[in-house]
Structures are given as structure tokens and as C-alpha cells.
C-alpha positions as CSV (number, residue, x, y, z in Angstrom):
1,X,174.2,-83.4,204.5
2,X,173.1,-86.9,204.0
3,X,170.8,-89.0,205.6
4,X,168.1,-85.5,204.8
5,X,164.8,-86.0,205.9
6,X,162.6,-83.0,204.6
7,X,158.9,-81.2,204.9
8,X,158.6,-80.8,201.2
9,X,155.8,-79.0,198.9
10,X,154.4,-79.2,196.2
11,X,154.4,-76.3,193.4
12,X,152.4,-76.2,189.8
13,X,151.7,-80.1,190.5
14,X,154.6,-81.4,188.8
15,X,157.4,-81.1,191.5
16,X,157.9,-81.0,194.9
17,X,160.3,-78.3,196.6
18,X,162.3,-77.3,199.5
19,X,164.0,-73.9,199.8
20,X,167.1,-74.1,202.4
21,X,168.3,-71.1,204.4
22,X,171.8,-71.4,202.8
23,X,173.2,-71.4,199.1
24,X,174.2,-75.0,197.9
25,X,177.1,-75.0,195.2
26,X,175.7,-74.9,191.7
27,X,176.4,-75.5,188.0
28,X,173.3,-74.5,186.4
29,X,172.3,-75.5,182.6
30,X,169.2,-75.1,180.7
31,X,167.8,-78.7,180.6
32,X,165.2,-77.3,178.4
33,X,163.0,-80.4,179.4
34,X,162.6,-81.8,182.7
35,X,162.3,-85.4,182.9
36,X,160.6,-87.1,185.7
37,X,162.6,-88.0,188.5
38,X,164.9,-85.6,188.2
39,X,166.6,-84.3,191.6
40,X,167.9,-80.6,190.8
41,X,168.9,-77.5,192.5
42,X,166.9,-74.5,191.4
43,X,168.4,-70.6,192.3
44,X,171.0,-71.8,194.6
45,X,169.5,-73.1,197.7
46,X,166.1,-74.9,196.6
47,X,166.2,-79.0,196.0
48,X,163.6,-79.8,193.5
49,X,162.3,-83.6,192.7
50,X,160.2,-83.5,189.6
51,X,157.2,-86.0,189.2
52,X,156.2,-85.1,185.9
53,X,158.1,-84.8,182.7
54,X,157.9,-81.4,180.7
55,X,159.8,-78.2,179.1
56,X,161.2,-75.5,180.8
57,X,163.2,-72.3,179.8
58,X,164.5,-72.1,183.8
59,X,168.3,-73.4,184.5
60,X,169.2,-76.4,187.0
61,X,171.9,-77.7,189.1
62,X,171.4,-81.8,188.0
63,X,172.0,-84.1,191.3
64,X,170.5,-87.0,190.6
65,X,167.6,-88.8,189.0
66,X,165.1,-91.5,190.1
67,X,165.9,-94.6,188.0
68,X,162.2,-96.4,187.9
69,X,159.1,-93.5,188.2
70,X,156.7,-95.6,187.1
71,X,154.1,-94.1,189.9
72,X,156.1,-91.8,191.2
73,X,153.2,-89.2,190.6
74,X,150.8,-91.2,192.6
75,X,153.6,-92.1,195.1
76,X,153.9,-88.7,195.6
77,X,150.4,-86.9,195.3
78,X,149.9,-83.4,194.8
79,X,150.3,-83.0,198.8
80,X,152.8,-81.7,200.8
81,X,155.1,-84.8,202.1
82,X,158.2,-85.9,204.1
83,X,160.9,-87.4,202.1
84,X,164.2,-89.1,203.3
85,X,167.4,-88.4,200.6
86,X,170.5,-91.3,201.1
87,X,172.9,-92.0,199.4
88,X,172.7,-95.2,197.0
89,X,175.5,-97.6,196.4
């Protein structure tokens, strides 16, 4: 699915969502805290980037993480944005 550009929003002002219209394949596990830059899959068919770090009782598919958030909050804002996903090397 990648290059991915999305229109995602932002929920509870600590992550930013996008539900697709079909299931993704899943593994879920209670992180029981969410760090920030986490990239996760949420109920099976929402991708879910978190920009702030706190606990959780909810269970996640982990994709990915963002290796330097320092900013990512303000990079972000508490708007709804468009956001390109790659593939790193």
C-alpha cells in the first residue's frame, strides 16, 4: 500500500487517526503504555500515529515507531493533516 498519502484526524489530542474501508491483518497486544511515535493499527482497519506518550488498557497491532519525536507534537498540531507513509531503508 506504500507510498500512502492520508487526510488524517486528530482524536483526544494525543494521536492522529485514519479508519480504512477494509480490515488490515492484525496481531493485537495490550502495550499498556503508548509511547510517542508509535505507528499502530487499532480494531482492525484504523492506522493510528501517536504524538504523545501515555497508558492505555486498549490493544494494538505495533507497525512501526518514529525514531526522533522530539517536536513531533508541534509538528503535528492538534489539527487535522495530510501525511505521506514510505518505506525507510
Amino acid at each position: 500500500m506504500l507510498p500512502l498519502t492520508l487526510d488524517i484526524k486528530d482524536l483526544n489530542s494525543n494521536e492522529k487517526y485514519f479508519h480504512f474501508s477494509q480490515n488490515l491483518p492484525t496481531n493485537p497486544s495490550s502495550p499498556k503504555t503508548i509511547q510517542s511515535g508509535n505507528l499502530m493499527i487499532w480494531n482492525s482497519n484504523s492506522l493510528v500515529l501517536f504524538y504523545k506518550t501515555f497508558s492505555t488498557i486498549y490493544s494494538y497491532t505495533k507497525l512501526g515507531y518514529i525514531k526522533d519525536t522530539n517536536g513531533l507534537d508541534k509538528a503535528v498540531g492538534f489539527n487535522n493533516i495530510n501525511i505521506t507513509f514510505t518505506l525507510g531503508e
